[in-house]
C-alpha positions in Angstrom: 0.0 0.0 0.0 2.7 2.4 0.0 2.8 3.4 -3.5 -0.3 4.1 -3.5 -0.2 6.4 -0.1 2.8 7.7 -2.0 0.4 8.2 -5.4 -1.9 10.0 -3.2 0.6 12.2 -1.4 1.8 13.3 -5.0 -2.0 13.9 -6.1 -2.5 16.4 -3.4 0.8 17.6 -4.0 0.2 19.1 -7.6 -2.9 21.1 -5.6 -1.3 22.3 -2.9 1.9 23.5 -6.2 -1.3 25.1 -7.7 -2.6 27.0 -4.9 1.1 28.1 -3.7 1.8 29.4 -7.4 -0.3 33.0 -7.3 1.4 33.2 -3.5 4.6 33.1 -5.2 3.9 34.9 -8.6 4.6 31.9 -10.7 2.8 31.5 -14.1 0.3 28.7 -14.0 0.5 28.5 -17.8 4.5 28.9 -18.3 4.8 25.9 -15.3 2.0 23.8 -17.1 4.2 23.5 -20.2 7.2 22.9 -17.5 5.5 20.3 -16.3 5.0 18.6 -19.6 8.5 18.8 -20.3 9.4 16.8 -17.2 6.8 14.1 -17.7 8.0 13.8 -20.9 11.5 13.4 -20.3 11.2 11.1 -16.6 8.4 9.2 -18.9 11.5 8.0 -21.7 14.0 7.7 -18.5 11.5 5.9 -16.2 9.8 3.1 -18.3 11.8 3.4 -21.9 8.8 3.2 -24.2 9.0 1.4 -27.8 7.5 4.0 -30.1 7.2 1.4 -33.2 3.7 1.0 -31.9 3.1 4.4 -32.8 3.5 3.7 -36.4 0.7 0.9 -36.3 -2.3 1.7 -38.2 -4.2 1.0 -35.1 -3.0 3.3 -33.2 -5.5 5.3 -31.8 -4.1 8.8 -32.6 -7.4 10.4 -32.6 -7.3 10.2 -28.7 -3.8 10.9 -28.6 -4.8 14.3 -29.9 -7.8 14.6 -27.8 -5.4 14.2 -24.8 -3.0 16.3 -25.8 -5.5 19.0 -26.2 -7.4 18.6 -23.0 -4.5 17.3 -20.6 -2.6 21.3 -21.0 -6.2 22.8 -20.9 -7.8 21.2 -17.9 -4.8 21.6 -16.1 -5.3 25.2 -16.5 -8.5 25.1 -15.0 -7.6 22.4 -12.2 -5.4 25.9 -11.7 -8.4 28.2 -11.4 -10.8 25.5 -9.8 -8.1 25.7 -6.9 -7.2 29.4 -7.0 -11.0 30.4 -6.8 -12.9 27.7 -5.0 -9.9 25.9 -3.1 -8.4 22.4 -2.4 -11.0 20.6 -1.0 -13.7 21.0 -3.9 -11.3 20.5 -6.7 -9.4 17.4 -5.2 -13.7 16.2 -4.8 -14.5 17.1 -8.0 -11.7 15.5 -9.8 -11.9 12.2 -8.3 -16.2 12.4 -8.7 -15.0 12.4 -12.6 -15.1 8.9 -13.1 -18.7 9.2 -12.4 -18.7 10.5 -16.3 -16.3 7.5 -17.3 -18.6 5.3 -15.3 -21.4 5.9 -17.2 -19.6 5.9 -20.0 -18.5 2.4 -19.7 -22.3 1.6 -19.5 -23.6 3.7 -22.6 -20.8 3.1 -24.6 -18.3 0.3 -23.8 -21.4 -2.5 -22.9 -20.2 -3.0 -18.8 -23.2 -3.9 -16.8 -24.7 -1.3 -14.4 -24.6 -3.2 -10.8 -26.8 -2.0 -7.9 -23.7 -0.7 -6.2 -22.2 1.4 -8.9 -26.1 2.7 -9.9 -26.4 3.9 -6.1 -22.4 5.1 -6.1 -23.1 7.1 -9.6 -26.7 8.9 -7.5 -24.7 9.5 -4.2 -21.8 10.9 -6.5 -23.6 13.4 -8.7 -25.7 14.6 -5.6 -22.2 14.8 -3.4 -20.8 17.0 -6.8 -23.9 19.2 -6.0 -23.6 19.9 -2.5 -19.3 20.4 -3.5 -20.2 23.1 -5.5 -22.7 24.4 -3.7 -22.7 28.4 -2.7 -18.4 28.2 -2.7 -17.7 31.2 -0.4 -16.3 33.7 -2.6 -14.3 36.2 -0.3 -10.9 36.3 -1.1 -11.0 34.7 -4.5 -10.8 36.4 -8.1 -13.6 34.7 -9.5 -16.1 35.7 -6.7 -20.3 34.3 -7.7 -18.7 32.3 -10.4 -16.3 30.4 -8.4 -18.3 26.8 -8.7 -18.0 27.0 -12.6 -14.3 25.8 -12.0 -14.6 22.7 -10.1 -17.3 21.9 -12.5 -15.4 21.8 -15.6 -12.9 20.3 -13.9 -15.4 17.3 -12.8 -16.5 17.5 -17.0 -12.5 17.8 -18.3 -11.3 14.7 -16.4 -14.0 12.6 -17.1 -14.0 13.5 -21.1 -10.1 12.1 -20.3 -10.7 9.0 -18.7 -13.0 8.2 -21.5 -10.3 9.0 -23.8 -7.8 6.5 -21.8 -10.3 3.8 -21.8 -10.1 4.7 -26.1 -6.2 4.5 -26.0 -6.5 1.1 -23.3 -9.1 -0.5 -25.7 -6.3 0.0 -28.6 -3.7 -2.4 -26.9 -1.0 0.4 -27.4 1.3 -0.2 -24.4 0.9 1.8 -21.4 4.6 3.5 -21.7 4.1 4.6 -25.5 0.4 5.9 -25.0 1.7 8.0 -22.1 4.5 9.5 -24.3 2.9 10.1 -26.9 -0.2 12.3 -25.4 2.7 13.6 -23.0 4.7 14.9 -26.2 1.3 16.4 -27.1 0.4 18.0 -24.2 3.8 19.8 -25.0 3.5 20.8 -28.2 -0.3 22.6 -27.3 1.3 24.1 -24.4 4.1 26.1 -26.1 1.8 26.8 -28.8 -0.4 28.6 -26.1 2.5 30.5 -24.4 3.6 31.4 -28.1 0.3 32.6 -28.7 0.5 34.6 -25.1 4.1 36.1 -25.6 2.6 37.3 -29.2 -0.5 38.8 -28.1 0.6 39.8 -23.7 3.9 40.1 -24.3 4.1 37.4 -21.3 8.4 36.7 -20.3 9.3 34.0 -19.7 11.3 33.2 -16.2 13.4 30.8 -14.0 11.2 31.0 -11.2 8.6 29.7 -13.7 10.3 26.7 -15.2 11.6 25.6 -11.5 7.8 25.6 -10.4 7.3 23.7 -13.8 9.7 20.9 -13.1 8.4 20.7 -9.9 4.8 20.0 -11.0 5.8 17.4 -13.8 8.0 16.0 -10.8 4.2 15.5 -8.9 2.7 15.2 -12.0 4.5 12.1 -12.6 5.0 10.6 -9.7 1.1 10.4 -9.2 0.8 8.0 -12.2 3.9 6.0 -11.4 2.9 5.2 -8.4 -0.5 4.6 -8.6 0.5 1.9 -11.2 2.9 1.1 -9.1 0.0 0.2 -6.8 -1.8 -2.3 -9.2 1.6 -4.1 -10.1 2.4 -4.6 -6.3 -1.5 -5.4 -5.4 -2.4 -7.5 -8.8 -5.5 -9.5 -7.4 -6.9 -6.3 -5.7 -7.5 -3.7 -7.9 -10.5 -1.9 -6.5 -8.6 -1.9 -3.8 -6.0 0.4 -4.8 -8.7 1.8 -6.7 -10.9 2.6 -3.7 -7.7 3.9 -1.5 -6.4 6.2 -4.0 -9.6 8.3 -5.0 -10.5 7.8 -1.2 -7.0 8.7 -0.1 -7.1 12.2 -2.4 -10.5 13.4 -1.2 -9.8 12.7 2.6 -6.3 14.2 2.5 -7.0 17.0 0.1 -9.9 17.7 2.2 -7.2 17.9 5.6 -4.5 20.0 3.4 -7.2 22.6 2.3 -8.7 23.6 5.6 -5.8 23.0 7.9 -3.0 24.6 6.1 -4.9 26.9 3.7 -7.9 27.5 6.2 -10.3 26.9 3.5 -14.0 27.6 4.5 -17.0 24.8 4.2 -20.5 25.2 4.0 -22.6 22.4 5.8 -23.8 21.7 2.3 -20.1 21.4 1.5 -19.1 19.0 4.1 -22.2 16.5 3.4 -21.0 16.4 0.0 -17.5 15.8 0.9 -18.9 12.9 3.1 -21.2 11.6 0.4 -18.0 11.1 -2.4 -16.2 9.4 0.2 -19.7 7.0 -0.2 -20.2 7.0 -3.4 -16.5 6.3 -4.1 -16.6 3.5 -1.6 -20.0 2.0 -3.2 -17.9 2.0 -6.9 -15.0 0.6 -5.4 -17.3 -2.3 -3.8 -19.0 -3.0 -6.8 
């Protein structure tokens, strides 16, 4: 269980980098495209991928590109989501995104819909309600509009596990699939600072990259671990399944209103308590 206590640790760890990065005047976007450079290198250091397979004719490039243009963008609003209405609701929402590849796995990939997961999918959508619900907005940017975030966040994540359960159904090895939408990711990042140093004559800095590399470091260590996780744990996977989106929302919950003080509603902390459920009810089924 320790890579995945370590794959949640890491999880948290890229929100508590996010919410530290206005603090500190780094450039979300500038230490987004960082990031991408570090995943992309540790990725070809860490698990030396054969990119032959990206040459097959089945190689699902069409979701390759889809992750490579969400991954950068939802990251940017994982950013806002934890800028405006804090750790607790994003970490929440993000894990109540496989709610969207839960259903999807239903409507589109044939799995059966079990008692369990049907009541887990209800407790989740009504717990991603009460998350968003009335987010204080003193002391944030975004002020009345402060829930949007963690709701596109809760739409962004889930549009991307669909589009890893696309790239899994291909058989391209895991290794490749993550280097290629990694590479991606890259190329639509620097495209958008381009576009930014062009049109807001945004500089580009050291303190910037460092927070970057940093991120990717998290970034990356999240997914090594967590698969980590299932390779150490092979006849339990809802298990590590269960602990890691678990782990994130209870520890992210902790890190947000110890550390940053963040502020919950009554409405908030019901829903906090009802993904824990509704997570728990997945895992079981």
């Amino acid at each position: 269980m320790i890579y995945v206590l370590m794959a949640v640790a890491c999880s948290v760890l890229v929100s508590v980098l996010l919410k530290l990065a206005r603090r500190l005047s780094v450039d979300i976007g500038q230490a987004v495209a960082w990031n991408y450079v570090a995943t992309s290198v540790l990725t070809y250091a860490v698990f030396h991928p054969s990119l032959d397979v990206l040459r097959s004719q089945q190689a699902p490039w069409l979701s390759f590109v889809g992750l490579g243009l969400l991954l950068p963008l939802i990251f940017l609003a994982l950013g806002a989501s934890v800028r405006s209405a804090g750790i607790v609701r994003t970490d929440a929402a993000q894990r109540l995104s496989l709610l969207i590849s839960l259903l999807a796995a239903f409507l589109l990939f044939g799995e059966t819909l079990s008692v369990f997961k049907g009541s887990g999918v209800a407790l989740g959508l009504l717990a991603l309600v009460c998350m968003v619900w009335r987010v204080d907005s003193r002391g944030t940017e975004d002020g009345e509009h402060a829930w949007l975030w963690p709701l596109l966040v809760f739409a962004g994540f889930g549009a991307i596990d669909i589009l890893f359960k696309r790239v899994a159904q291909a058989g391209t090895p895991f290794a490749a699939s993550l280097q290629a939408m990694f590479a991606l990711a890259l190329i639509v990042s620097v495209a958008l600072l381009l576009w930014r140093r062009w049109h807001d004559r945004t500089f580009f800095t050291l303190r910037d990259a460092v927070a970057g590399l940093l991120l990717g470091l998290a970034n990356f260590g999240n997914i090594v671990f967590y698969v980590r996780g299932h390779q150490a744990l092979p006849d339990h996977p809802s298990l590590v399944f269960a602990s890691m989106n678990l782990g994130v929302v209870a520890l992210g919950a902790l890190v947000g209103t110890v550390a940053f003080r963040e502020r919950l509603s009554g409405v908030n902390v019901l829903g906090l308590l009802l993904a824990l459920g509704a997570i728990g009810l997945i895992a079981w089924g």
